[in-house]
N, CA, C, O and CB atoms as a CASP TS submission, in Angstrom:
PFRMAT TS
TARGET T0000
AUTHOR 0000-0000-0000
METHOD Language model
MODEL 1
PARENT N/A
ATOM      1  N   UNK     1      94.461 240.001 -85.180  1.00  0.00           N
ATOM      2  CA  UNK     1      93.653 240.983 -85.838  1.00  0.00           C
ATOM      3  C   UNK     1      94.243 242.360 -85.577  1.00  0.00           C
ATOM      4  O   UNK     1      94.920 242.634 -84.587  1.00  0.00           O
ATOM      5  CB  UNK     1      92.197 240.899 -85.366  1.00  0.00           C
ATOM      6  N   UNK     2      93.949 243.138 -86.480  1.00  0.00           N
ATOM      7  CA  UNK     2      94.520 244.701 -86.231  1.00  0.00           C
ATOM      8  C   UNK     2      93.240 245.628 -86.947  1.00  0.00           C
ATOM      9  O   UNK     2      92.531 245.352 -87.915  1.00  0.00           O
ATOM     10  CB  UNK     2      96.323 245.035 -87.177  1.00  0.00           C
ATOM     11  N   UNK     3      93.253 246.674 -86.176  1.00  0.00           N
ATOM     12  CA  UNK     3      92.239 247.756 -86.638  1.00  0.00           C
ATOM     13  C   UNK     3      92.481 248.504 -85.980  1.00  0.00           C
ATOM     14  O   UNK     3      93.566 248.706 -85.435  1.00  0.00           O
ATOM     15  CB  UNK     3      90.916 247.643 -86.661  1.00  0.00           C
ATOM     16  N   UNK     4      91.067 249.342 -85.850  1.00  0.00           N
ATOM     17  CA  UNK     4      90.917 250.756 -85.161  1.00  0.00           C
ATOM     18  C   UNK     4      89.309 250.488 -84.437  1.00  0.00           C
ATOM     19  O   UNK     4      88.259 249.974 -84.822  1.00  0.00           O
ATOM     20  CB  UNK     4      90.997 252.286 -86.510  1.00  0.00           C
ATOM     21  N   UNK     5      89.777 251.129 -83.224  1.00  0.00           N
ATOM     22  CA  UNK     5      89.000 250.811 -82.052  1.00  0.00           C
ATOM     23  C   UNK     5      87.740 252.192 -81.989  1.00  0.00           C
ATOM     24  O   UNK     5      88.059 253.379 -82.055  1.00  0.00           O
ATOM     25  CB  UNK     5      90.195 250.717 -80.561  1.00  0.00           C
ATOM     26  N   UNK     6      86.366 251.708 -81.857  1.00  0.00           N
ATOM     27  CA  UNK     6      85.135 253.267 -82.493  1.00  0.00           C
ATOM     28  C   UNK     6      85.603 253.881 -81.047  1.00  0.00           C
ATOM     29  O   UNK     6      85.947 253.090 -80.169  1.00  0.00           O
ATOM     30  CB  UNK     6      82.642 252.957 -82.772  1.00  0.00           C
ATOM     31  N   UNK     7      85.611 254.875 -80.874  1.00  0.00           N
ATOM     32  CA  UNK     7      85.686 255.945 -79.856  1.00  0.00           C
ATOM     33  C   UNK     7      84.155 255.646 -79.249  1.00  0.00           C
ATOM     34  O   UNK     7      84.282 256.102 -78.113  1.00  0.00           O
ATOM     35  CB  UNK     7      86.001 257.649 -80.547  1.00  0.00           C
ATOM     36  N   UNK     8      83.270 255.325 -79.307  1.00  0.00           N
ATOM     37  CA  UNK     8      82.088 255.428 -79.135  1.00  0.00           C
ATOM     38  C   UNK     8      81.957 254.207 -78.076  1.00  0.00           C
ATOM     39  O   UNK     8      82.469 253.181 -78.524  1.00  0.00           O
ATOM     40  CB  UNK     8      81.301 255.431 -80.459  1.00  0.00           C
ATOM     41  N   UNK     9      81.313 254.043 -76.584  1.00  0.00           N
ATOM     42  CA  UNK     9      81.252 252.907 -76.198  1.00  0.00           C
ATOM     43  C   UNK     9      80.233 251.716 -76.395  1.00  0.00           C
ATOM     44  O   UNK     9      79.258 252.054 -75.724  1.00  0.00           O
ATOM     45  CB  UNK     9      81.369 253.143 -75.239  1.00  0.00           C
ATOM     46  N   UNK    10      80.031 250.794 -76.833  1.00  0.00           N
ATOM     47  CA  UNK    10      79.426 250.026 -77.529  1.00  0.00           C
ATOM     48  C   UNK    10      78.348 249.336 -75.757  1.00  0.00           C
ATOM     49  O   UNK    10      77.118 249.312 -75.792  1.00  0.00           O
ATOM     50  CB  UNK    10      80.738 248.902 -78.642  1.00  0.00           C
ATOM     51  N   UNK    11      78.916 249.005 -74.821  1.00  0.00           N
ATOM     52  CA  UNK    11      78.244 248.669 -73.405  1.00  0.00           C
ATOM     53  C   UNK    11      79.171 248.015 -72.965  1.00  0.00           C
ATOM     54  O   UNK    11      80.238 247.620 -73.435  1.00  0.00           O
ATOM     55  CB  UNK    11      76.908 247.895 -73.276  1.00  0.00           C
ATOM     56  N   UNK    12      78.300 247.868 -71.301  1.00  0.00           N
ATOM     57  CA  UNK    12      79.605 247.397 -70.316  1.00  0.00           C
ATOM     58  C   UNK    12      78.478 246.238 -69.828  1.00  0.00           C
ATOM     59  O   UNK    12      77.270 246.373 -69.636  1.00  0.00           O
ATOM     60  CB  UNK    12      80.425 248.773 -68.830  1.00  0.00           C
ATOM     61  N   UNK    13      79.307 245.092 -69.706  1.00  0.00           N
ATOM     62  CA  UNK    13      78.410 243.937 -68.814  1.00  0.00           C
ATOM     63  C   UNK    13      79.549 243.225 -67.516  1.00  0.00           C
ATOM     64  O   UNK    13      80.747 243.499 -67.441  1.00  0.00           O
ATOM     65  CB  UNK    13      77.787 242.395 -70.147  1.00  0.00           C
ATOM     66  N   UNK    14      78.728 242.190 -66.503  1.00  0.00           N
ATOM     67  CA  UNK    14      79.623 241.959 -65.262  1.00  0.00           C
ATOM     68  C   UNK    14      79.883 240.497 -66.036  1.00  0.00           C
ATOM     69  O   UNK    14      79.196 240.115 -66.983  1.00  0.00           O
ATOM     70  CB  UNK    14      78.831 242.028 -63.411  1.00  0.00           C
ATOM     71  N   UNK    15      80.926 239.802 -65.495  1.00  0.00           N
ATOM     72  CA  UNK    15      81.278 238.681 -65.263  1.00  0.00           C
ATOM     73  C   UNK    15      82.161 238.240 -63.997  1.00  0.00           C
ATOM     74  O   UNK    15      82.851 238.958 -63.274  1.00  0.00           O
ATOM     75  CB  UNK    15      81.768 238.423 -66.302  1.00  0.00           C
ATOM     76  N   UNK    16      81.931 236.777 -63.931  1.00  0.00           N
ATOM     77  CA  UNK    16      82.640 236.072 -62.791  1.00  0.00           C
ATOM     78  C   UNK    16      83.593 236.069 -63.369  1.00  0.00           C
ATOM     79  O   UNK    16      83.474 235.451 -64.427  1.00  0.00           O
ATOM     80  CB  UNK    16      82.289 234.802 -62.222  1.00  0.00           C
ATOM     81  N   UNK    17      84.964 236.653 -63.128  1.00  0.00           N
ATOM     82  CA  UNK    17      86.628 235.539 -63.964  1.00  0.00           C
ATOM     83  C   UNK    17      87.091 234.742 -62.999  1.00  0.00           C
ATOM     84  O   UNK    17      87.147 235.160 -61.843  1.00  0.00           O
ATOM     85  CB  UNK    17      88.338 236.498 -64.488  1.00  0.00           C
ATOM     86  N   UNK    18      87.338 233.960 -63.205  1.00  0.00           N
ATOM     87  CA  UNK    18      88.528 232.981 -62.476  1.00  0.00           C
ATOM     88  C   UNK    18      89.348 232.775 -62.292  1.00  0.00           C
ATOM     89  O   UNK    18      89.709 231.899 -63.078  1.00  0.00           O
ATOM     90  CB  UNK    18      88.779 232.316 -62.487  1.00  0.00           C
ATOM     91  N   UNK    19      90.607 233.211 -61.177  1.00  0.00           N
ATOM     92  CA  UNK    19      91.655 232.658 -60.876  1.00  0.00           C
ATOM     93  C   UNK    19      92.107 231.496 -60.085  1.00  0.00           C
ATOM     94  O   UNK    19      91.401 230.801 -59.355  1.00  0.00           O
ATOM     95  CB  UNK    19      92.058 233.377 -60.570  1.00  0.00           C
ATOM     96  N   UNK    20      93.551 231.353 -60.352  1.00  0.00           N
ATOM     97  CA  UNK    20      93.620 229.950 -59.696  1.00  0.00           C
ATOM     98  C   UNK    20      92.889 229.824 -57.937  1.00  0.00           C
ATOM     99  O   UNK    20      92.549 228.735 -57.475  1.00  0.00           O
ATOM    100  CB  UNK    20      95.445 229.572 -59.672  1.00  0.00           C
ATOM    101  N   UNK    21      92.739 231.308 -57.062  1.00  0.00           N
ATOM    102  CA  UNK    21      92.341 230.782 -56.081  1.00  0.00           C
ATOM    103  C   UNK    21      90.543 231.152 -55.597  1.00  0.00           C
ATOM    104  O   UNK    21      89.798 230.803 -54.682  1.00  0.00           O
ATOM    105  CB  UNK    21      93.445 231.199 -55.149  1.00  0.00           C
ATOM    106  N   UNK    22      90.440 232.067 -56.842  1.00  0.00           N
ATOM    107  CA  UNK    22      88.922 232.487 -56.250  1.00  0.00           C
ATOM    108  C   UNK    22      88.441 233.036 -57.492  1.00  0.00           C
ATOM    109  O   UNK    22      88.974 232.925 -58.596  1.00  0.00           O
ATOM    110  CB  UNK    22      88.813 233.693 -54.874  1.00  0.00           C
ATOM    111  N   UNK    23      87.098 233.799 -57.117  1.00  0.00           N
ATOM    112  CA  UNK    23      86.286 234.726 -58.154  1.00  0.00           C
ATOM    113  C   UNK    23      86.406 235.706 -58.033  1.00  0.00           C
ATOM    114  O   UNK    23      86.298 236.074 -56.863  1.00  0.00           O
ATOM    115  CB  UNK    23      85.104 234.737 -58.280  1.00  0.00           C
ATOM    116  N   UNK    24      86.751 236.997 -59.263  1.00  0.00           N
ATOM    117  CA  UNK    24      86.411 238.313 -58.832  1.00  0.00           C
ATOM    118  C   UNK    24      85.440 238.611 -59.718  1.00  0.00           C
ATOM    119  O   UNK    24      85.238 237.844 -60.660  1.00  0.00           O
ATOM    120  CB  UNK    24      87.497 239.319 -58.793  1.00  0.00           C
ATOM    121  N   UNK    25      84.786 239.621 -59.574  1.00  0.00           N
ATOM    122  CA  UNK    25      83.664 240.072 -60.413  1.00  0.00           C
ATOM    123  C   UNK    25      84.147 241.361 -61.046  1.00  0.00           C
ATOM    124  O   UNK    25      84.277 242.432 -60.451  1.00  0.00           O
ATOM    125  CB  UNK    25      82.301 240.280 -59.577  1.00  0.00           C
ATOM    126  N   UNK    26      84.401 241.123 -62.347  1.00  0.00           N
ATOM    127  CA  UNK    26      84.610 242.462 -63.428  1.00  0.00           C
ATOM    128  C   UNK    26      83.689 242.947 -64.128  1.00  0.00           C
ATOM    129  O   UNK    26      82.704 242.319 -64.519  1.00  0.00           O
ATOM    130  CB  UNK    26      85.469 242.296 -64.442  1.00  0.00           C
ATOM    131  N   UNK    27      83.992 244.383 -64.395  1.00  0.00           N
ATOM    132  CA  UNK    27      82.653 245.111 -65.718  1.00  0.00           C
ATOM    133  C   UNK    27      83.393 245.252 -66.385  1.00  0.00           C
ATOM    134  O   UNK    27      84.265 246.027 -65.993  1.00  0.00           O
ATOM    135  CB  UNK    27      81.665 246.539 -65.686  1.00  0.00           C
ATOM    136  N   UNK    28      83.579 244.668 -67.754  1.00  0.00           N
ATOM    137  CA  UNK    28      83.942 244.735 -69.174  1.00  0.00           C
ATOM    138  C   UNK    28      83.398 245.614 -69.875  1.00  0.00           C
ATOM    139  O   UNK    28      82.217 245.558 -70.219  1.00  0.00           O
ATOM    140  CB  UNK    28      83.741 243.698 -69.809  1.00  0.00           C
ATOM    141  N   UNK    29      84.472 246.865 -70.280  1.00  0.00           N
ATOM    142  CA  UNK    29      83.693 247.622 -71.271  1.00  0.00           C
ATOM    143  C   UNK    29      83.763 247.284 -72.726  1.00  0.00           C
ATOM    144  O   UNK    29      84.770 246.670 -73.079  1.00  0.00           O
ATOM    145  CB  UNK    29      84.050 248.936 -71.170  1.00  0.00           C
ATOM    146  N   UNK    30      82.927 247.559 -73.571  1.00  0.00           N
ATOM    147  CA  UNK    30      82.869 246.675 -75.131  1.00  0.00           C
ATOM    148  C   UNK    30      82.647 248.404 -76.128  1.00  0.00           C
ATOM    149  O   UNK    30      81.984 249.441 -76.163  1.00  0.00           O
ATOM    150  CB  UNK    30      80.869 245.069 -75.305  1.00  0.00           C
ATOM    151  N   UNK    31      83.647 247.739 -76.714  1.00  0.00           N
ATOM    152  CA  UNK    31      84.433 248.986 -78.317  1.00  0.00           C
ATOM    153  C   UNK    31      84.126 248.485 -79.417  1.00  0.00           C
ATOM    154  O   UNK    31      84.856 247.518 -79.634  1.00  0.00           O
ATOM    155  CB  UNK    31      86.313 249.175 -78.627  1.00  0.00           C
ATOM    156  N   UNK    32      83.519 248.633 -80.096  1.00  0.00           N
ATOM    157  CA  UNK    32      84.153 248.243 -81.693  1.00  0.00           C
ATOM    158  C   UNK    32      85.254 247.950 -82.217  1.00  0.00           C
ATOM    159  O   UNK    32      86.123 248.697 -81.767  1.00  0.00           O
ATOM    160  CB  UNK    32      84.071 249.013 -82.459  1.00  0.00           C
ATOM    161  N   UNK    33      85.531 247.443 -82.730  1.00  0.00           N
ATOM    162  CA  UNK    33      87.319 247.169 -83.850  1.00  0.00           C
ATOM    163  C   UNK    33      86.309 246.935 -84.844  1.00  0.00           C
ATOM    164  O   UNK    33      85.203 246.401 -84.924  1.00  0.00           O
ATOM    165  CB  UNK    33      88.873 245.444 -83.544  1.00  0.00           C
ATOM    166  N   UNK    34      87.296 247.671 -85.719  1.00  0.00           N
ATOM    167  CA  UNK    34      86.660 247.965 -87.119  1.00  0.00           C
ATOM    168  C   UNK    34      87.953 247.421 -87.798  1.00  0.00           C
ATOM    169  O   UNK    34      88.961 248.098 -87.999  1.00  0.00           O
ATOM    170  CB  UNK    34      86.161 249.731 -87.526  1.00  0.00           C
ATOM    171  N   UNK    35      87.808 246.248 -88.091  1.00  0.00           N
ATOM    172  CA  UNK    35      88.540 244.954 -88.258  1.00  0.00           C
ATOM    173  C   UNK    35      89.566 245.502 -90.183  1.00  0.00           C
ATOM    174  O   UNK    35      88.845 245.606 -91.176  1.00  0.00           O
ATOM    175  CB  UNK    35      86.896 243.200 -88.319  1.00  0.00           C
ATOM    176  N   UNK    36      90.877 245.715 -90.308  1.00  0.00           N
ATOM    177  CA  UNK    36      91.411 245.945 -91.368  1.00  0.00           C
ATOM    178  C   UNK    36      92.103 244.884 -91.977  1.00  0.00           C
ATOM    179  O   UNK    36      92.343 244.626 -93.157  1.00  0.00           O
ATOM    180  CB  UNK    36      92.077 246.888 -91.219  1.00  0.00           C
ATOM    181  N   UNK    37      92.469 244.125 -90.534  1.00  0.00           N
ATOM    182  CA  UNK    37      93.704 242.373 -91.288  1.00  0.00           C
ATOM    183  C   UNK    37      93.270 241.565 -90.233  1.00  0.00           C
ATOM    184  O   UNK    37      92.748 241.984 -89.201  1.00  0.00           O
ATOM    185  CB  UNK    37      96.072 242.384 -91.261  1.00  0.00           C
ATOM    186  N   UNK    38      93.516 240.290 -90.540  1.00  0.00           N
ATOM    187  CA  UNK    38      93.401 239.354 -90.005  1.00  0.00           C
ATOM    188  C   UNK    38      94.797 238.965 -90.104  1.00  0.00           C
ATOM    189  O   UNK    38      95.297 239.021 -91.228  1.00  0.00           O
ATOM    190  CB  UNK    38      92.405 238.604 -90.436  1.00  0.00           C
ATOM    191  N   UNK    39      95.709 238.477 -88.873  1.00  0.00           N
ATOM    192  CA  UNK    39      96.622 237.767 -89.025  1.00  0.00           C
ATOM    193  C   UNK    39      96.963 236.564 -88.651  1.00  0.00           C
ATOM    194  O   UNK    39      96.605 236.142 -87.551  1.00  0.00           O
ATOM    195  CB  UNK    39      97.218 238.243 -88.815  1.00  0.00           C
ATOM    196  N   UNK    40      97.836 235.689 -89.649  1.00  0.00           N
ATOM    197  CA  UNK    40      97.570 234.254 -89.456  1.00  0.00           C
ATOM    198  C   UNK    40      98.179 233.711 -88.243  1.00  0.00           C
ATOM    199  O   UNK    40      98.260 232.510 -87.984  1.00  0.00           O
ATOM    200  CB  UNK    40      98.043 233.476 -90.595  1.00  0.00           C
ATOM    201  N   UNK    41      98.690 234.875 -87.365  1.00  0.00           N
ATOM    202  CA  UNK    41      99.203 234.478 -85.539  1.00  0.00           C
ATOM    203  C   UNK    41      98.974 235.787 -84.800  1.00  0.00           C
ATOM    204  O   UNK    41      98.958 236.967 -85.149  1.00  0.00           O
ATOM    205  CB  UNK    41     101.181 234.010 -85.239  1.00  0.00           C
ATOM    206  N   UNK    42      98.787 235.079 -83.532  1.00  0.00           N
ATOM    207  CA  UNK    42      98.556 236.140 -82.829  1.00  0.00           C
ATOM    208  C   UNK    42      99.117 236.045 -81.005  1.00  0.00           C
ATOM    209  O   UNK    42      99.026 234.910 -80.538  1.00  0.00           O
ATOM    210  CB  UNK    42      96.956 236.319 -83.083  1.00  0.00           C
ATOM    211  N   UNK    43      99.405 236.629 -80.488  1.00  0.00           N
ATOM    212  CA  UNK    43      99.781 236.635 -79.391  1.00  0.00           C
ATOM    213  C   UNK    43      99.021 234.967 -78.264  1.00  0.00           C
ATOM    214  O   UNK    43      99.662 233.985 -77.891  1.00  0.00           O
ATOM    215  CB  UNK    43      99.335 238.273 -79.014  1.00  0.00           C
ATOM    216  N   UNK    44      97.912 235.196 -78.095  1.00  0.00           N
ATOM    217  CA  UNK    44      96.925 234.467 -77.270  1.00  0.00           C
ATOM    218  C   UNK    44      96.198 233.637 -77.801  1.00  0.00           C
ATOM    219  O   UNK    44      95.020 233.548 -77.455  1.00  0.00           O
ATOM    220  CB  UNK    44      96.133 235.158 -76.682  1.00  0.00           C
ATOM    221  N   UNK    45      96.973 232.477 -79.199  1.00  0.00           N
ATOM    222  CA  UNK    45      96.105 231.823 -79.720  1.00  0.00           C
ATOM    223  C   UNK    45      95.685 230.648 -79.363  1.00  0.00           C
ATOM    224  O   UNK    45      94.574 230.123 -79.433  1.00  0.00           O
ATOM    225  CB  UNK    45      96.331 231.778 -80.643  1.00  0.00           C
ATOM    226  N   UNK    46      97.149 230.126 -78.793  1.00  0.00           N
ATOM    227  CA  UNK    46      97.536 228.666 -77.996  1.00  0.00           C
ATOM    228  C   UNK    46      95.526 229.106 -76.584  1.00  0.00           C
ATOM    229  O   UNK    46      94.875 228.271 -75.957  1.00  0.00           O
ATOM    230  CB  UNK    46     100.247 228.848 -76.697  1.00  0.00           C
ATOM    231  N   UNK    47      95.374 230.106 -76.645  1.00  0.00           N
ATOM    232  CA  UNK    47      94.173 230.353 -74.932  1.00  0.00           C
ATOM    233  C   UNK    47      93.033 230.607 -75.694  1.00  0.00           C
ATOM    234  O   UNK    47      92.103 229.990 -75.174  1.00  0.00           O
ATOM    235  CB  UNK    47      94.471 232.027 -73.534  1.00  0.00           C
ATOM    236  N   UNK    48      92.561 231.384 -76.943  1.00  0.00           N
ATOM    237  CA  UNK    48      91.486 231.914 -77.330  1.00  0.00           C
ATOM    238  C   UNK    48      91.495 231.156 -78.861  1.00  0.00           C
ATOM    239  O   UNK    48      92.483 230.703 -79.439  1.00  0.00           O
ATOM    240  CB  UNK    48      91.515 233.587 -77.195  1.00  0.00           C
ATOM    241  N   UNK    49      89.939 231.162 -79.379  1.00  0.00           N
ATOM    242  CA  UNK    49      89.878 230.796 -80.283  1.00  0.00           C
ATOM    243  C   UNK    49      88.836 232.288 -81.567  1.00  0.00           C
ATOM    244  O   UNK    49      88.059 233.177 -81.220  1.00  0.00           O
ATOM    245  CB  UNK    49      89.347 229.279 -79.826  1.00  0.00           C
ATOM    246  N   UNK    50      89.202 232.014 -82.588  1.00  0.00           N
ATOM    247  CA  UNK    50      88.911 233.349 -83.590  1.00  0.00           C
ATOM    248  C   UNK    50      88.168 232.734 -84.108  1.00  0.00           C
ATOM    249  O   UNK    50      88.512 231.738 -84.745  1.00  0.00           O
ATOM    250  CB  UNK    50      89.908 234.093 -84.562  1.00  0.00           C
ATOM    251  N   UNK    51      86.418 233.277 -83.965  1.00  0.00           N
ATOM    252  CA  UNK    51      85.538 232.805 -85.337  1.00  0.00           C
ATOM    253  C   UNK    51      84.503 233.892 -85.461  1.00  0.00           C
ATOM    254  O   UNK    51      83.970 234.468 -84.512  1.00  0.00           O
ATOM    255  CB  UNK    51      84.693 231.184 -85.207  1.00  0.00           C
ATOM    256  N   UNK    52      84.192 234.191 -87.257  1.00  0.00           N
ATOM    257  CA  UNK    52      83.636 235.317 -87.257  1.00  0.00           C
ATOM    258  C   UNK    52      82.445 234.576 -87.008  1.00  0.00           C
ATOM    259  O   UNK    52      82.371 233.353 -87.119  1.00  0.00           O
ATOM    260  CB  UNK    52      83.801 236.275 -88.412  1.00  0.00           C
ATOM    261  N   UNK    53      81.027 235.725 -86.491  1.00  0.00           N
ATOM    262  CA  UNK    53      79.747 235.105 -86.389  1.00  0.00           C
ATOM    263  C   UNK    53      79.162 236.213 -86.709  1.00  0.00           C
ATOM    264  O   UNK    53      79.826 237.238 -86.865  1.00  0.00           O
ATOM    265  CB  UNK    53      79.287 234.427 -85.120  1.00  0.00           C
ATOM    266  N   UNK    54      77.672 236.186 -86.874  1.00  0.00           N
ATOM    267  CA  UNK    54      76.625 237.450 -86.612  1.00  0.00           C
ATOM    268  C   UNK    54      76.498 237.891 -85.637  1.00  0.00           C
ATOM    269  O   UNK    54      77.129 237.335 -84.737  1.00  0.00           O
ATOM    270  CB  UNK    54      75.448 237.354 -86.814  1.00  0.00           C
ATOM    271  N   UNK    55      75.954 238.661 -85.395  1.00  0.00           N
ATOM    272  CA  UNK    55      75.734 238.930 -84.016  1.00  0.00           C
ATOM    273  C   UNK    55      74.704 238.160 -83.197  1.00  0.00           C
ATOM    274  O   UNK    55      74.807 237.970 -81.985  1.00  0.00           O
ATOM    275  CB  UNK    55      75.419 240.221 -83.936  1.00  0.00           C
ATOM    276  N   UNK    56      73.842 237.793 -83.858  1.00  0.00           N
ATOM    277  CA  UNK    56      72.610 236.767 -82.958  1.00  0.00           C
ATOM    278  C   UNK    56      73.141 235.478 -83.183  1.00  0.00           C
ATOM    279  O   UNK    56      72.293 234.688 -82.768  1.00  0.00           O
ATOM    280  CB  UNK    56      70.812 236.763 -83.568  1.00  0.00           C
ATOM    281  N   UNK    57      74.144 234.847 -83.643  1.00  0.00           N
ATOM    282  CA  UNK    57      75.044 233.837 -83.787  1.00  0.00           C
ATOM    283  C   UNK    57      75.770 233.723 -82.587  1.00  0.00           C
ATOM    284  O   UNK    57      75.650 232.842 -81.736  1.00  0.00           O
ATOM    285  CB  UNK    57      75.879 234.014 -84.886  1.00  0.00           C
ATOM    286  N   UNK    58      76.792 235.017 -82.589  1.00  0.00           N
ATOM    287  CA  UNK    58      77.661 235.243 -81.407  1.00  0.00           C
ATOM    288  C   UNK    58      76.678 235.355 -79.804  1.00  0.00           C
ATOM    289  O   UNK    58      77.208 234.918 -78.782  1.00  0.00           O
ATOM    290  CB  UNK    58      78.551 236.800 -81.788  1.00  0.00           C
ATOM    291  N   UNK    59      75.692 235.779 -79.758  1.00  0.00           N
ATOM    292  CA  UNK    59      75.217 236.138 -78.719  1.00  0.00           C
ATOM    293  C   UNK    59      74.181 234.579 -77.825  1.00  0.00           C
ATOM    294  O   UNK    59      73.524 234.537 -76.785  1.00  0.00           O
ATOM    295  CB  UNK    59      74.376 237.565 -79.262  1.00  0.00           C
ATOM    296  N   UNK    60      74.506 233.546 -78.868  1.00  0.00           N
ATOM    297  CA  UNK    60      74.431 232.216 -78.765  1.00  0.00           C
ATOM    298  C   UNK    60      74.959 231.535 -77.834  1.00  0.00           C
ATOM    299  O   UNK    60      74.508 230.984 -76.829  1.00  0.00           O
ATOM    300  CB  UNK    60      74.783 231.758 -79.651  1.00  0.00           C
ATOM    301  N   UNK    61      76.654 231.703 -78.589  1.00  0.00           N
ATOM    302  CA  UNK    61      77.953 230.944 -78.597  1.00  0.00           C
ATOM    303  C   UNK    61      78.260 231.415 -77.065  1.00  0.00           C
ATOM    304  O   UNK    61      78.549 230.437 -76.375  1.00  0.00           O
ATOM    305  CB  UNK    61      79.200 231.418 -79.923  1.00  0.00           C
ATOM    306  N   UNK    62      78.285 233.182 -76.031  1.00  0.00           N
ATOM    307  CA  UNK    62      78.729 233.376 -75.177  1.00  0.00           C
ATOM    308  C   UNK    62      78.438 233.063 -74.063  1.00  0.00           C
ATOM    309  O   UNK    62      77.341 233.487 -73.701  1.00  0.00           O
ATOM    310  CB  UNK    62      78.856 234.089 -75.246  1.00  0.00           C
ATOM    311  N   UNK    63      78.990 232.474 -73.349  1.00  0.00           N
ATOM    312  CA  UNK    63      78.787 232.293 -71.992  1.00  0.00           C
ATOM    313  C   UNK    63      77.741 233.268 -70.830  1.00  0.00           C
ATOM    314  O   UNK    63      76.813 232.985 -70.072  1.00  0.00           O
ATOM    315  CB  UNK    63      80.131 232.351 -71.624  1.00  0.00           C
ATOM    316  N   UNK    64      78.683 234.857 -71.288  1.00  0.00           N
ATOM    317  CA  UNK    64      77.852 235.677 -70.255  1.00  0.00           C
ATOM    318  C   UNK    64      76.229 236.314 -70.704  1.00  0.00           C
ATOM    319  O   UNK    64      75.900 236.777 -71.795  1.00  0.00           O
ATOM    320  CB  UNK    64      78.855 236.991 -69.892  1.00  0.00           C
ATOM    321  N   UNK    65      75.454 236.165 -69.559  1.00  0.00           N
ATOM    322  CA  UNK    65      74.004 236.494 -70.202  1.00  0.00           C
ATOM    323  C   UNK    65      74.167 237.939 -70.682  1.00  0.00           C
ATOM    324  O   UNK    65      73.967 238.142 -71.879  1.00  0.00           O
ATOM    325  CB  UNK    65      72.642 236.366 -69.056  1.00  0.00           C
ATOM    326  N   UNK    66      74.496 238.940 -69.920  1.00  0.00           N
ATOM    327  CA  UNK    66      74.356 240.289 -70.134  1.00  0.00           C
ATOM    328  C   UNK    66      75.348 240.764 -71.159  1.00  0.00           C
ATOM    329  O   UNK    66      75.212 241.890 -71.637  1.00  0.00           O
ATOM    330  CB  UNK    66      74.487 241.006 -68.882  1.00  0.00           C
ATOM    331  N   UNK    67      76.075 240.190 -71.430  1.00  0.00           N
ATOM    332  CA  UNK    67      77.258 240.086 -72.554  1.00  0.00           C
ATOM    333  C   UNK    67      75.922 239.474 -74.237  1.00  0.00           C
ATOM    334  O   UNK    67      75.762 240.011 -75.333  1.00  0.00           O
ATOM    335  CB  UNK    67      78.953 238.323 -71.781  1.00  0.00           C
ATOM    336  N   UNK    68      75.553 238.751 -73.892  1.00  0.00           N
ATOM    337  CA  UNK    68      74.355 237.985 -74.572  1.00  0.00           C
ATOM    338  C   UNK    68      73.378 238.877 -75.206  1.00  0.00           C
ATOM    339  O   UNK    68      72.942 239.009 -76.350  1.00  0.00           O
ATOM    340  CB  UNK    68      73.567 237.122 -73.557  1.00  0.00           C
ATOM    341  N   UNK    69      73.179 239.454 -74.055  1.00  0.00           N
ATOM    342  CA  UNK    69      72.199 240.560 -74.225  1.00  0.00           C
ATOM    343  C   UNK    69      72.392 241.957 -74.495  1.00  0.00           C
ATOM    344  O   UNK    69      71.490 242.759 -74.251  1.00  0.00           O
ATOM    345  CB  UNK    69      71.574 240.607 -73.254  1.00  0.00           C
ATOM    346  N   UNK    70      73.548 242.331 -75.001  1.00  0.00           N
ATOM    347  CA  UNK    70      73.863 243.759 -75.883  1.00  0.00           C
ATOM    348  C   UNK    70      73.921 243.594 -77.050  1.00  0.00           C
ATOM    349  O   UNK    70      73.483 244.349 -77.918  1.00  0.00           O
ATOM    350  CB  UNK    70      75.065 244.474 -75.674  1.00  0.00           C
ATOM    351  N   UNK    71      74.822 241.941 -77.272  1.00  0.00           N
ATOM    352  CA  UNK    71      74.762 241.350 -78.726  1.00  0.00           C
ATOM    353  C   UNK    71      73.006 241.084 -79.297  1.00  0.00           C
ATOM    354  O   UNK    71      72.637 241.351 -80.440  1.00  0.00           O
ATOM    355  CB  UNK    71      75.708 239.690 -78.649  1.00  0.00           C
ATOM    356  N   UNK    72      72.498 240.763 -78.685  1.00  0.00           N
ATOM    357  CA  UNK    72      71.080 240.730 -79.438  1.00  0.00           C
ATOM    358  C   UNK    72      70.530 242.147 -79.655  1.00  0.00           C
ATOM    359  O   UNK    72      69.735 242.316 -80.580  1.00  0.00           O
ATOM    360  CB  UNK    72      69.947 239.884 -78.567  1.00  0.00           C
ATOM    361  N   UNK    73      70.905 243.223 -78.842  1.00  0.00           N
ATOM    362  CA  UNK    73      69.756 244.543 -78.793  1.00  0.00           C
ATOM    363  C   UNK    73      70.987 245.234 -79.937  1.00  0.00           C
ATOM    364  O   UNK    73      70.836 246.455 -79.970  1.00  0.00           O
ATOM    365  CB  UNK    73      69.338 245.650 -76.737  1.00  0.00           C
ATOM    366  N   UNK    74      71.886 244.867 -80.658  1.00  0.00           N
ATOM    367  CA  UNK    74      72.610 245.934 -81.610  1.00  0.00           C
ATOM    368  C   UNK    74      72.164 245.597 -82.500  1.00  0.00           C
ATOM    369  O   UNK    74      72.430 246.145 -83.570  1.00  0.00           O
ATOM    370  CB  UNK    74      74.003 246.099 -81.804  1.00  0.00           C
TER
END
């Protein structure tokens, strides 16, 4: 995908990530992309998967609650 990222911060939520030997705990900050192409490859496709949703669709599909929960309050 390629676009342009809103200057505006959209929210920040925590998650557990996982490495091969432990947990660290990150705050993810969340931007907009204001989506212009879709391209049919992308760097990280073989690891991530691309599907458009709604937002109360997407806020379904995610794992993290508080991640969950910005997608429902936009």
């Amino acid at each position: 995908m390629t676009g342009n990222t809103d200057k505006n911060l959209f929210g920040t939520f925590t998650y557990w990530k996982r490495s091969d030997s432990h947990f660290d705990l990150v705050r993810a900050h969340l931007y907009p992309l204001w989506v212009t192409k879709n391209l049919p490859q992308w760097k990280e496709e073989a690891e991530r998967q691309m599907k458009w949703a709604s937002l109360g669709n997407a806020s379904i599909a995610v794992d993290e609650p508080e991640l969950s929960a910005l997608l429902i309050k936009a």
